[in-house]
PyMOL Python script that loads the backbone (N, CA, C, O; Angstrom):
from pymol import cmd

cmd.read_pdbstr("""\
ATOM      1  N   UNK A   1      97.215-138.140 -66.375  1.00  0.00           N
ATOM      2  CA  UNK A   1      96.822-137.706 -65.062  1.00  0.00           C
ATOM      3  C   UNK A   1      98.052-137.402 -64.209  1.00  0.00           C
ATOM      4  O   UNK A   1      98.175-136.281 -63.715  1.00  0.00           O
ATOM      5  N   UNK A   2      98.871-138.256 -64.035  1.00  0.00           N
ATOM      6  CA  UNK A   2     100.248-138.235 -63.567  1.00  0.00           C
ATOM      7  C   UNK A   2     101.285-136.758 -63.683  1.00  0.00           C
ATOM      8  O   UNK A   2     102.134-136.192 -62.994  1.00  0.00           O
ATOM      9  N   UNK A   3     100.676-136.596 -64.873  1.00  0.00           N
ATOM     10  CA  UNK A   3     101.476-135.136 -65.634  1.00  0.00           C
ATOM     11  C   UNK A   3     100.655-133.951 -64.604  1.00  0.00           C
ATOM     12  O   UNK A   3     101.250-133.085 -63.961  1.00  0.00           O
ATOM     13  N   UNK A   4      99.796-134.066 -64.618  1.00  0.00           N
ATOM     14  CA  UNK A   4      98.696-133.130 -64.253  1.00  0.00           C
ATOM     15  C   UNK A   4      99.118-133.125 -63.111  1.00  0.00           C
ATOM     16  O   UNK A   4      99.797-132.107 -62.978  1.00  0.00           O
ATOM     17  N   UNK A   5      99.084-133.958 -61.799  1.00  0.00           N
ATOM     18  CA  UNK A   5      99.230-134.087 -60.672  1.00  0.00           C
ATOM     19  C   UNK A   5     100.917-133.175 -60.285  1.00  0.00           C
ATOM     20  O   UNK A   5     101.276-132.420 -59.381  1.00  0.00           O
ATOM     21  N   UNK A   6     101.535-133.710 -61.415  1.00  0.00           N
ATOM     22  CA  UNK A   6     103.418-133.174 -61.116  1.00  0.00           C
ATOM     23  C   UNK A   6     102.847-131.625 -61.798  1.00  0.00           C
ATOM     24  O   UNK A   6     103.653-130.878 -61.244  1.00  0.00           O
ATOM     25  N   UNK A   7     102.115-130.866 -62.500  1.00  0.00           N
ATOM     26  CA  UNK A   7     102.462-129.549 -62.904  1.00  0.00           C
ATOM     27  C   UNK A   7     101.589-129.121 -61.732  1.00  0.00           C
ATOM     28  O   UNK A   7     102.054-128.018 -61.446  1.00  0.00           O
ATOM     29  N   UNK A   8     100.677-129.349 -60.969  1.00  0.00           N
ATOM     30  CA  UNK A   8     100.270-128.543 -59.833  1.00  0.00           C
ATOM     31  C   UNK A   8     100.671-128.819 -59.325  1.00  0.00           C
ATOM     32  O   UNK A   8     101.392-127.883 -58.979  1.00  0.00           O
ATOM     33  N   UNK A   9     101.056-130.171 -58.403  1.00  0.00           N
ATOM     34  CA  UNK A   9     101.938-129.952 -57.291  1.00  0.00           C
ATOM     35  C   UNK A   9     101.075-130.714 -56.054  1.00  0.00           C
ATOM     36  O   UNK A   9     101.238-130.589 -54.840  1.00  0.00           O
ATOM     37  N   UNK A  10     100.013-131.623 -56.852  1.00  0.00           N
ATOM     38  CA  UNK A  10      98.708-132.607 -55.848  1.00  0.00           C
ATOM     39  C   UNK A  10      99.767-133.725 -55.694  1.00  0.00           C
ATOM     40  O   UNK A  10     100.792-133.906 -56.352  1.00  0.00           O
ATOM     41  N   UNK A  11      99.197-134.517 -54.527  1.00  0.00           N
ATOM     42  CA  UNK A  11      99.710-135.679 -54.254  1.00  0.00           C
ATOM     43  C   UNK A  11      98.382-136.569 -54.618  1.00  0.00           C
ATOM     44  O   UNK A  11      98.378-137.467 -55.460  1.00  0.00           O
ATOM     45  N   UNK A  12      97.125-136.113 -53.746  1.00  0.00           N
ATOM     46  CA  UNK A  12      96.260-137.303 -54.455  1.00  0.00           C
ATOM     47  C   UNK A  12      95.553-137.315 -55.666  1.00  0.00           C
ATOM     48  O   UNK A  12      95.067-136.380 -56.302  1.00  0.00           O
ATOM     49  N   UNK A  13      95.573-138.609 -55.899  1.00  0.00           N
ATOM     50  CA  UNK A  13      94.785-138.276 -57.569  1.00  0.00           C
ATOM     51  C   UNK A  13      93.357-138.390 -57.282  1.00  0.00           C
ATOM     52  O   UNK A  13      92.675-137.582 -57.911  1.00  0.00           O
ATOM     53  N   UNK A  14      92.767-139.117 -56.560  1.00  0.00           N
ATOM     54  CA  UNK A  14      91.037-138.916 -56.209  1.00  0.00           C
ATOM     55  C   UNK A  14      91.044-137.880 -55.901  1.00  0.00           C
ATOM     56  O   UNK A  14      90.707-137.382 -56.975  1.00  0.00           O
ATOM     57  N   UNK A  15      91.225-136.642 -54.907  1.00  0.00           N
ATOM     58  CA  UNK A  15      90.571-135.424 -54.889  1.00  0.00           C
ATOM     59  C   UNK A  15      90.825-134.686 -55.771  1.00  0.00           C
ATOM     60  O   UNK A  15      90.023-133.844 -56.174  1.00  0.00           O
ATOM     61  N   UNK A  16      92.496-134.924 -56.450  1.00  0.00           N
ATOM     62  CA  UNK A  16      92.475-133.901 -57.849  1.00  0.00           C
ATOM     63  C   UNK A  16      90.887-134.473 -58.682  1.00  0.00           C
ATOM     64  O   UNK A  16      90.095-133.593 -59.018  1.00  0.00           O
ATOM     65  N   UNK A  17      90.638-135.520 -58.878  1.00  0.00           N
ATOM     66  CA  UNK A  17      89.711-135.760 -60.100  1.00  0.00           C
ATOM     67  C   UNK A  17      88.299-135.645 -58.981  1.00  0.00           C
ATOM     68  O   UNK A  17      87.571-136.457 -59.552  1.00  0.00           O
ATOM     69  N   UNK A  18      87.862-135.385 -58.339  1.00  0.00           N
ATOM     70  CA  UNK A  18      86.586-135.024 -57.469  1.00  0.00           C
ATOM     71  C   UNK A  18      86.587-133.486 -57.728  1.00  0.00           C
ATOM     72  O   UNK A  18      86.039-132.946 -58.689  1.00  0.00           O
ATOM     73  N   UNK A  19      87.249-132.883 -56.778  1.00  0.00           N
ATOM     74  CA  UNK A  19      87.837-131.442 -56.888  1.00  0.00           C
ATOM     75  C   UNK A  19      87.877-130.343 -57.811  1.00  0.00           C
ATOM     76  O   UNK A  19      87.550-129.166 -57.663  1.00  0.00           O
ATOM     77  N   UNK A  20      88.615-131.330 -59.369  1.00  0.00           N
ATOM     78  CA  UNK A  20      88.983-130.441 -60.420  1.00  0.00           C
ATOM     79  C   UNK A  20      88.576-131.160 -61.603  1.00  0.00           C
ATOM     80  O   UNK A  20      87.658-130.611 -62.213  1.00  0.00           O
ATOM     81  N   UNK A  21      88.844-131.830 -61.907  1.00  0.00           N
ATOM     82  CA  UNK A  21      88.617-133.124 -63.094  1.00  0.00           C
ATOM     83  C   UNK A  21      86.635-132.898 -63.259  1.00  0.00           C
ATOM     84  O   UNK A  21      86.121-131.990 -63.912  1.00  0.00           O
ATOM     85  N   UNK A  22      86.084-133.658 -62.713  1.00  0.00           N
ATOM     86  CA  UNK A  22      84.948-134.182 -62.655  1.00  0.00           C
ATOM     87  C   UNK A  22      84.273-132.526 -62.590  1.00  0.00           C
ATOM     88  O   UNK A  22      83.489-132.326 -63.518  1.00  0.00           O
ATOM     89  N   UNK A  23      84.413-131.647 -61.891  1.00  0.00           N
ATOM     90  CA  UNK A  23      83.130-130.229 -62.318  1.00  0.00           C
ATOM     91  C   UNK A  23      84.124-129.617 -63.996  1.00  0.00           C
ATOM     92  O   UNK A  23      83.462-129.111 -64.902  1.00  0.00           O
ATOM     93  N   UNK A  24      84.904-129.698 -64.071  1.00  0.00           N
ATOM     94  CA  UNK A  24      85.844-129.295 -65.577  1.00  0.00           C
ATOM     95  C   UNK A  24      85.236-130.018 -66.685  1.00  0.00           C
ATOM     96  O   UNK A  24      84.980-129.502 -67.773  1.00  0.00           O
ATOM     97  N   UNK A  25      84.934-131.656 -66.260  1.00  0.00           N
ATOM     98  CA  UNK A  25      84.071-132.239 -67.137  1.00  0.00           C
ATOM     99  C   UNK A  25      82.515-131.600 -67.234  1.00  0.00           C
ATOM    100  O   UNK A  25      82.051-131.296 -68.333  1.00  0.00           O
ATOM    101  N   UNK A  26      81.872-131.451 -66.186  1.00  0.00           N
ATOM    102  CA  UNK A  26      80.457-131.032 -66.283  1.00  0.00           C
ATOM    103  C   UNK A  26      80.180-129.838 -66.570  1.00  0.00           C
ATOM    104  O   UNK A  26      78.999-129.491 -66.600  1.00  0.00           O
ATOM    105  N   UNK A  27      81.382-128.785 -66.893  1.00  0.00           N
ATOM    106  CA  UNK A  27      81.031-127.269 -67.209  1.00  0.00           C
ATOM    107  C   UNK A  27      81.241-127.505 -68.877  1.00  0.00           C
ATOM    108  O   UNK A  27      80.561-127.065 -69.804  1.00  0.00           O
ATOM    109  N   UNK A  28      82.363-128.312 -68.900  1.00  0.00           N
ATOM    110  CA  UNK A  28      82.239-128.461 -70.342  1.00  0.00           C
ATOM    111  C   UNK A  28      83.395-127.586 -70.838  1.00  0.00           C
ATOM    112  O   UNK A  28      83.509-126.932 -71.875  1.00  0.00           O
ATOM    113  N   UNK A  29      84.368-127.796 -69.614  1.00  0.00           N
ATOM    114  CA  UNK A  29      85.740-127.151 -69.695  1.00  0.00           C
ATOM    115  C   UNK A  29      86.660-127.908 -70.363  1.00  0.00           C
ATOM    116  O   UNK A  29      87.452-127.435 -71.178  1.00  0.00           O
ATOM    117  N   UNK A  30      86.602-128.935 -70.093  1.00  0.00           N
ATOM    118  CA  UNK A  30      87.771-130.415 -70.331  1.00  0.00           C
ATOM    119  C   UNK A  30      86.805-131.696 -70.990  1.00  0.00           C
ATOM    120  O   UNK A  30      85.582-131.758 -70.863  1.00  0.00           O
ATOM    121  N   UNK A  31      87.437-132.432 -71.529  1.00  0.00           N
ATOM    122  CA  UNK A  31      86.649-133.526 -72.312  1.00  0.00           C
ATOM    123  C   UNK A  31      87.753-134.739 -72.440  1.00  0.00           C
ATOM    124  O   UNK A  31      88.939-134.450 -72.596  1.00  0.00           O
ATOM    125  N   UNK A  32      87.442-135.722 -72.388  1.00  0.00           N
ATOM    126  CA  UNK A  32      87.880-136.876 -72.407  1.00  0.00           C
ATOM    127  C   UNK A  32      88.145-137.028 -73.687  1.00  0.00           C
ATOM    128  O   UNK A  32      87.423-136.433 -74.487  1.00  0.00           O
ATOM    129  N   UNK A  33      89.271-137.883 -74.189  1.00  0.00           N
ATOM    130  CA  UNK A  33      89.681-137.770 -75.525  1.00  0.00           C
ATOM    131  C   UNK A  33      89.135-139.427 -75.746  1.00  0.00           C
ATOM    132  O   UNK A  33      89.237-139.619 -76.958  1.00  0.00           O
ATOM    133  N   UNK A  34      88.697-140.471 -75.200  1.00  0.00           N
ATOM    134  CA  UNK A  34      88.440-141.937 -75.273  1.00  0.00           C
ATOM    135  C   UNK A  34      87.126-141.553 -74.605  1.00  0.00           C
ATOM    136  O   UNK A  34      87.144-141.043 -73.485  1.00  0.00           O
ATOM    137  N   UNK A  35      85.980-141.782 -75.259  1.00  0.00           N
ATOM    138  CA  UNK A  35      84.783-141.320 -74.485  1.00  0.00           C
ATOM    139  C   UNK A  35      84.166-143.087 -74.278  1.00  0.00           C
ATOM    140  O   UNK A  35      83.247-143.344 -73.501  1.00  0.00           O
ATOM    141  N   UNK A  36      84.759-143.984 -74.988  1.00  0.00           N
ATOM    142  CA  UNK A  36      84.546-145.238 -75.049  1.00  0.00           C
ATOM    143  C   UNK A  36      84.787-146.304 -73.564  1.00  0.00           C
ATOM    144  O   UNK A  36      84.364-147.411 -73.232  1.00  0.00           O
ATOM    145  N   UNK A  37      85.543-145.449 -73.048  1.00  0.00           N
ATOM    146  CA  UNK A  37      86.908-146.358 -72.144  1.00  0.00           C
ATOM    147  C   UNK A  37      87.276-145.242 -71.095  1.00  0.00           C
ATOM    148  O   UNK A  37      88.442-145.062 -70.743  1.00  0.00           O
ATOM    149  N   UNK A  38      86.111-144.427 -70.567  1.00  0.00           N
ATOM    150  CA  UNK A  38      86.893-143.498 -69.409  1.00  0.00           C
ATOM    151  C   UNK A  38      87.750-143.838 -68.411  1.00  0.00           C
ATOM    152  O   UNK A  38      88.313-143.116 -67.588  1.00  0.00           O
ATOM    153  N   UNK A  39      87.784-144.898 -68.555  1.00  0.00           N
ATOM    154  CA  UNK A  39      88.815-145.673 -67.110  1.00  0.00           C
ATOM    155  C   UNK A  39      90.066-146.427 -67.379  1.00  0.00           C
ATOM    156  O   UNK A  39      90.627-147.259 -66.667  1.00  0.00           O
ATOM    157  N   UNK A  40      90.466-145.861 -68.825  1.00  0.00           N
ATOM    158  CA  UNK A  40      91.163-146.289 -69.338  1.00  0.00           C
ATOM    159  C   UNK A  40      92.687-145.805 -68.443  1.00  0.00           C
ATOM    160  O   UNK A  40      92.703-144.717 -67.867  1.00  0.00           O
ATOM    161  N   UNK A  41      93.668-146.546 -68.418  1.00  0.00           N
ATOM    162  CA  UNK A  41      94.852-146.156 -67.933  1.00  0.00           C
ATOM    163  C   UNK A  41      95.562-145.469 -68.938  1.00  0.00           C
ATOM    164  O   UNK A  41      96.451-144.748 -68.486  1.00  0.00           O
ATOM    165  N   UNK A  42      95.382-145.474 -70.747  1.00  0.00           N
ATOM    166  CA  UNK A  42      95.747-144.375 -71.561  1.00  0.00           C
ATOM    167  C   UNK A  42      94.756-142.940 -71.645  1.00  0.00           C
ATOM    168  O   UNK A  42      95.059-141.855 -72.139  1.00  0.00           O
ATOM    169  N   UNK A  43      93.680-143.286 -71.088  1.00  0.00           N
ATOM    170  CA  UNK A  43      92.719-141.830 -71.152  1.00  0.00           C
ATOM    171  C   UNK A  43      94.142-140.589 -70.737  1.00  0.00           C
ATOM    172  O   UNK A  43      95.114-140.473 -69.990  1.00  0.00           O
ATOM    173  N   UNK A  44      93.271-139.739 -72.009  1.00  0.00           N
ATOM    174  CA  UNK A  44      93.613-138.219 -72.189  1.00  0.00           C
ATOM    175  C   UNK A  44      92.669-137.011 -71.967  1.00  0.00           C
ATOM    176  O   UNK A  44      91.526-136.970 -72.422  1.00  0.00           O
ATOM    177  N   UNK A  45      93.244-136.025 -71.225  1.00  0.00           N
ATOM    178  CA  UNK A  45      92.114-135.100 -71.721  1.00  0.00           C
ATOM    179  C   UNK A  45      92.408-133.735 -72.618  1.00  0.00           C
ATOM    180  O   UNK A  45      93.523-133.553 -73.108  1.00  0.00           O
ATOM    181  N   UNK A  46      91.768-133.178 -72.722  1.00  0.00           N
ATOM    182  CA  UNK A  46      91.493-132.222 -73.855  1.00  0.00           C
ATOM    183  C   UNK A  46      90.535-131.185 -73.533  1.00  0.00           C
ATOM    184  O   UNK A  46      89.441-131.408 -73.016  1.00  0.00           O
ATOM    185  N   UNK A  47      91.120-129.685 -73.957  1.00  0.00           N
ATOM    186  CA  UNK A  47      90.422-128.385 -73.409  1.00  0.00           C
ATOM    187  C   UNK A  47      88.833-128.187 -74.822  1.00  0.00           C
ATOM    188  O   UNK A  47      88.947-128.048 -76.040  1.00  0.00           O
ATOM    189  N   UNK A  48      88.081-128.227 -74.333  1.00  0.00           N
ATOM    190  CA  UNK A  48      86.971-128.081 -75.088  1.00  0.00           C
ATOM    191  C   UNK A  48      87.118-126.782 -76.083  1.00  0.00           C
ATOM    192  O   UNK A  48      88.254-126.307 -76.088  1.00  0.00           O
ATOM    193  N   UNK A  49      86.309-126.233 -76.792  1.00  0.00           N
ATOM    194  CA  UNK A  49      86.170-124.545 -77.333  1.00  0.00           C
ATOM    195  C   UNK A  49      86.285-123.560 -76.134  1.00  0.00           C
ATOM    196  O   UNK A  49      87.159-122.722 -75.913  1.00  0.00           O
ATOM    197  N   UNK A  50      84.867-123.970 -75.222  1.00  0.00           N
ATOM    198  CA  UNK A  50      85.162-122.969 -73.844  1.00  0.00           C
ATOM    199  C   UNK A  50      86.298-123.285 -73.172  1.00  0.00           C
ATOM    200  O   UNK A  50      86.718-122.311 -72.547  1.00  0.00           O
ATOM    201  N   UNK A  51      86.905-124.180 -73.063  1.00  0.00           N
ATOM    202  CA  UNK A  51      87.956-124.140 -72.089  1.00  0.00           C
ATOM    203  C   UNK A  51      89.487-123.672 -72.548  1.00  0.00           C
ATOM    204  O   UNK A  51      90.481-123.315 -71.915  1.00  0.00           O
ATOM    205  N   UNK A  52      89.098-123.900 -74.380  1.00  0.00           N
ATOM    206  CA  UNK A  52      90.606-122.968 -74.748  1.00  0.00           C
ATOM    207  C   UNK A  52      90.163-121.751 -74.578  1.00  0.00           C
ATOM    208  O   UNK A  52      91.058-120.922 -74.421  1.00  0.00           O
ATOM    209  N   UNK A  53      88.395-121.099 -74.541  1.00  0.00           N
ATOM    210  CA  UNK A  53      88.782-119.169 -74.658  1.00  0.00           C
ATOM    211  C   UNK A  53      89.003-118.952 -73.354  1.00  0.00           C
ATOM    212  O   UNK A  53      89.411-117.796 -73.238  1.00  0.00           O
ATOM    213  N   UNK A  54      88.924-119.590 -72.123  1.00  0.00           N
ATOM    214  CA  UNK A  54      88.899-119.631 -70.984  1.00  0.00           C
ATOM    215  C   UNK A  54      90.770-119.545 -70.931  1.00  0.00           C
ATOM    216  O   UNK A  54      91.219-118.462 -70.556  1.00  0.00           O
ATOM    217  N   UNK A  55      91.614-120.460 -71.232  1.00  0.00           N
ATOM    218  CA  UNK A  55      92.812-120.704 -71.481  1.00  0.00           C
ATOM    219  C   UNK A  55      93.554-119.511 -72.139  1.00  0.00           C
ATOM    220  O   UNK A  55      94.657-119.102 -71.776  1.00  0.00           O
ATOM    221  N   UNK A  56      92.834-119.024 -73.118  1.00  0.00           N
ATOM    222  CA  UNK A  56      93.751-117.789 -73.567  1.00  0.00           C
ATOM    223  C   UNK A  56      93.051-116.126 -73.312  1.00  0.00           C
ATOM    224  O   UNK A  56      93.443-115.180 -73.995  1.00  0.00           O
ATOM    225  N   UNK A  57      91.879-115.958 -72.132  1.00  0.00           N
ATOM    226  CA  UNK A  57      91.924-114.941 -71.351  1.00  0.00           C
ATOM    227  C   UNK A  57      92.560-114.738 -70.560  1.00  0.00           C
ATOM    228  O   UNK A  57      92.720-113.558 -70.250  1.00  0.00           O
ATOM    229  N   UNK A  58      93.354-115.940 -69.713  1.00  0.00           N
ATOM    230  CA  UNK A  58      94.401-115.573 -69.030  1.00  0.00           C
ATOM    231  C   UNK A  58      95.525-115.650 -69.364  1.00  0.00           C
ATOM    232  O   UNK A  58      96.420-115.263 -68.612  1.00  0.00           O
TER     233      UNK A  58
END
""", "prot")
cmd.dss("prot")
cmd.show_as("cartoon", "prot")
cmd.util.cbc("prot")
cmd.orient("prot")
């Protein structure tokens, strides 16, 4: 998350993950790589199928 926050350029991490995180999850853009432990302080995420063809149209 930390990474994420330094390549855009957010300071907070709740509205990044309200904002961007959380509808990325529900479109089915981004996916949690620990689906066990979402609150994990190692959670990762990961670009789904749609979110890599999404990723390499632009």
């Amino acid at each position: 998350m930390n990474e994420l926050l330094d390549s855009f350029g957010f300071k907070s991490r709740t509205t990044f993950l309200k904002n961007y995180i959380a509808p990325s999850l529900e479109a089915g853009i981004v996916t949690l790589e620990d689906h066990n432990n979402p609150t994990s302080r190692n959670q990762r995420y990961g670009l789904t199928v749609k979110g890599k063809a999404i990723f390499y149209e632009i």
